[in-house]
VEXNU-342151 format. One record per atom (N, C-alpha, C): atom name; x, y, z. Coordinates in Angstrom, 2 decimals, always signed. Atoms other than C-alpha are relative to their C-alpha. Layout:
N
<CA; <X; Y; Z>>
...
This chain:
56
<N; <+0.34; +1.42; -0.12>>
<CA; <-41.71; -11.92; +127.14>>
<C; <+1.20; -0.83; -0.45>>
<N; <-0.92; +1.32; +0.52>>
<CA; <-39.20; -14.99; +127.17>>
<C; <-0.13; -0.78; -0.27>>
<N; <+0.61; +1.34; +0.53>>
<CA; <-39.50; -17.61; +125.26>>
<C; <+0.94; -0.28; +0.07>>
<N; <-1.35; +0.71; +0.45>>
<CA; <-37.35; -20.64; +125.12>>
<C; <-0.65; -1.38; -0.46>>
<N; <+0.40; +1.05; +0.74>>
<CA; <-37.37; -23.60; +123.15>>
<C; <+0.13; -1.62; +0.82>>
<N; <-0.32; +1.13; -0.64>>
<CA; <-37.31; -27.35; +124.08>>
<C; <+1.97; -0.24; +1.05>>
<N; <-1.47; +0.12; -0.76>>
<CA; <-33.76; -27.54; +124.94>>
<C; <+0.38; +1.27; +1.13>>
<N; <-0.11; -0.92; -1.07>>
<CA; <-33.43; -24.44; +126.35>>
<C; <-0.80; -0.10; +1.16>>
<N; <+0.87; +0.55; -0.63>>
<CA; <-36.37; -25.20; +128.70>>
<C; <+0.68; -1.31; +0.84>>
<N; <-0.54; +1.43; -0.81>>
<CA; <-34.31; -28.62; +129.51>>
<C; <+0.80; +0.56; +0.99>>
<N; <-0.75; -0.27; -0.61>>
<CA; <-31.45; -26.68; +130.37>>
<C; <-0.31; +1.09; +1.06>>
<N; <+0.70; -0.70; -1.08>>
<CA; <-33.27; -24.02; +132.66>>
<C; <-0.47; -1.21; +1.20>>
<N; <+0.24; +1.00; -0.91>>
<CA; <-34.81; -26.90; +134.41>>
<C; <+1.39; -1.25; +0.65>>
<N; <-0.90; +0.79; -0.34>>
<CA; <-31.90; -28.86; +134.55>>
<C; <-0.65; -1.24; -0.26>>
<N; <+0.58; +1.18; -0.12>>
<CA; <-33.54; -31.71; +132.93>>
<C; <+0.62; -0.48; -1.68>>
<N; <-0.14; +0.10; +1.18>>
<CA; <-33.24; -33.46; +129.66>>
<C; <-1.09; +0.27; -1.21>>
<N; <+1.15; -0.29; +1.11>>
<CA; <-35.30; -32.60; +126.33>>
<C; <-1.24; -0.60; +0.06>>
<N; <+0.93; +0.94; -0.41>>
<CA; <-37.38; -35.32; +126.61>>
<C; <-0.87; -0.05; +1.11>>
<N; <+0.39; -0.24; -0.52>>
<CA; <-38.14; -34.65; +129.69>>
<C; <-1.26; +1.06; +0.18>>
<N; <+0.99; -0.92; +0.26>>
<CA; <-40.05; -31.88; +128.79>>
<C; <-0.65; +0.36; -0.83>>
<N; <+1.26; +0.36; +0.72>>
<CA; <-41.70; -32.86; +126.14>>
<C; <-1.00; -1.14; +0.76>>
<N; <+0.56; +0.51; -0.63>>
<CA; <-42.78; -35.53; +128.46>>
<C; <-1.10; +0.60; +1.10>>
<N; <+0.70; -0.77; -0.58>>
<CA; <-44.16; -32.84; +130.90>>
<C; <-1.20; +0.79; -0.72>>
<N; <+1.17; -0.36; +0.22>>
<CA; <-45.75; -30.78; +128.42>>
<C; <-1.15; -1.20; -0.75>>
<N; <+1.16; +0.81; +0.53>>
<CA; <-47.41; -33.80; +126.87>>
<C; <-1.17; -0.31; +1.31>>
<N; <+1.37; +0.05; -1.22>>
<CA; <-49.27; -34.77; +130.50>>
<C; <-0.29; +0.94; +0.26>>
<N; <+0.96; -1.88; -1.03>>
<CA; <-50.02; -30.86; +131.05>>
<C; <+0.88; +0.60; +1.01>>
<N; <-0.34; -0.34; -1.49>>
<CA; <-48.05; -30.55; +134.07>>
<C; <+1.49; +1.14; -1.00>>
<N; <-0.63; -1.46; +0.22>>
<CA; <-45.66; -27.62; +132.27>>
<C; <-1.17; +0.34; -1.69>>
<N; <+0.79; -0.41; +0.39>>
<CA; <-47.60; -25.47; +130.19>>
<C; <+1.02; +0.82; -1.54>>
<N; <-0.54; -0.60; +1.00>>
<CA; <-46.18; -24.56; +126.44>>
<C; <-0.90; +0.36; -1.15>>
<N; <+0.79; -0.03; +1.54>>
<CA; <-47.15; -23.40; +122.93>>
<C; <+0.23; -0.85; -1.27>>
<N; <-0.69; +0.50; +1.61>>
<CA; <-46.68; -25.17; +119.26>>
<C; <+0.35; +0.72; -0.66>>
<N; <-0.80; -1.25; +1.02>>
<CA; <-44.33; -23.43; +117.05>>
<C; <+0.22; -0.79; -1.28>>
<N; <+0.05; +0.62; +1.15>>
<CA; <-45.71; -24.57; +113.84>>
<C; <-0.37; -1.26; +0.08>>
<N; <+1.12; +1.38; +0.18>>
<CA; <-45.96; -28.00; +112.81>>
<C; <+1.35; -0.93; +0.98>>
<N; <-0.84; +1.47; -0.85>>
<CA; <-42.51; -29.37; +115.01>>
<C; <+0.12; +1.08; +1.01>>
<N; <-0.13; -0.73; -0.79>>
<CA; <-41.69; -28.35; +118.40>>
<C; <-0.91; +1.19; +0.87>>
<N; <+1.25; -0.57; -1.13>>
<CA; <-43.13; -26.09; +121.60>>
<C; <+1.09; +0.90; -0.01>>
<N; <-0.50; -1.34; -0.37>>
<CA; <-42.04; -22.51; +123.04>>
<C; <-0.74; -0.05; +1.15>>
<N; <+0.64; -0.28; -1.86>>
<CA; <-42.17; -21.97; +126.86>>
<C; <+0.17; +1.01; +0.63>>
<N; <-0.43; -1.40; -0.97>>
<CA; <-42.12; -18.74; +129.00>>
<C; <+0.68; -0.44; +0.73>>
<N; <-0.12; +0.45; -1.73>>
<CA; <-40.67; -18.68; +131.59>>
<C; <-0.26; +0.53; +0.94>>
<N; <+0.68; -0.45; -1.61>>
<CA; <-42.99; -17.51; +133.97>>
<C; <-0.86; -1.62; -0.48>>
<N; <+0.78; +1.44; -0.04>>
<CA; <-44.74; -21.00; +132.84>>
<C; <+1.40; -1.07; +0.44>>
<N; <-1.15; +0.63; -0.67>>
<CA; <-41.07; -22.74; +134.02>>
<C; <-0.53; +0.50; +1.60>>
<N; <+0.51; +0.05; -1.39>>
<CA; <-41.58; -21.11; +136.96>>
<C; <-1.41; -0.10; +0.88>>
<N; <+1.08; +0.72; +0.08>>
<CA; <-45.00; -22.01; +137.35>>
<C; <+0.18; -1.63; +0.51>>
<N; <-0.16; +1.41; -0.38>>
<CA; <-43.93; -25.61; +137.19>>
<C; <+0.81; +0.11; +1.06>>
<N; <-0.49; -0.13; -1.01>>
<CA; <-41.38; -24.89; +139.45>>
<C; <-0.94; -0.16; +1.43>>
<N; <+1.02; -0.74; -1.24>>
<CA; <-43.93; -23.08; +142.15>>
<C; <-0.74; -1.65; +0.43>>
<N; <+0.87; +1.01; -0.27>>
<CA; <-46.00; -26.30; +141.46>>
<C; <+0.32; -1.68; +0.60>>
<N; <-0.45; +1.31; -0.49>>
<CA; <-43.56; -28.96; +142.47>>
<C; <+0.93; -0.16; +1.38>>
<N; <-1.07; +0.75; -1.06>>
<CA; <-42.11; -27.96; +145.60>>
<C; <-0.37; -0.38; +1.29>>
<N; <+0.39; +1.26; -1.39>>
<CA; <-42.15; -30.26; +148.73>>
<C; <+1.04; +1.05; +1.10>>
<N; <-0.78; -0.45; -0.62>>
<CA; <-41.52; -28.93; +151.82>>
<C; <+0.08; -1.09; +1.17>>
């Protein structure tokens, strides 16, 4: 299993940090809480979001 943290997660997506705390806050990427700061994301849940956003 891979976990990666907020930033790492940004930089897989190619997005910024924020960004993806912004995502997992509406739901639309799917993470855990690691403790009392910060999330941990698979990445089969990256690709997940991926799967879930593409336009053809």
């Amino acid at each position: 299993m891979d976990v990666l943290d907020v930033p790492g997660a940004a930089a897989e997506l190619d997005v910024c940090a924020e960004t993806v705390r912004r995502l997992i806050r509406a739901g639309r990427l799917r993470a855990m809480r690691a403790g009392t700061r910060g999330y941990r994301i698979r990445r089969c849940w990256i690709a997940e979001y991926r799967n879930s956003t593409i336009t053809l």
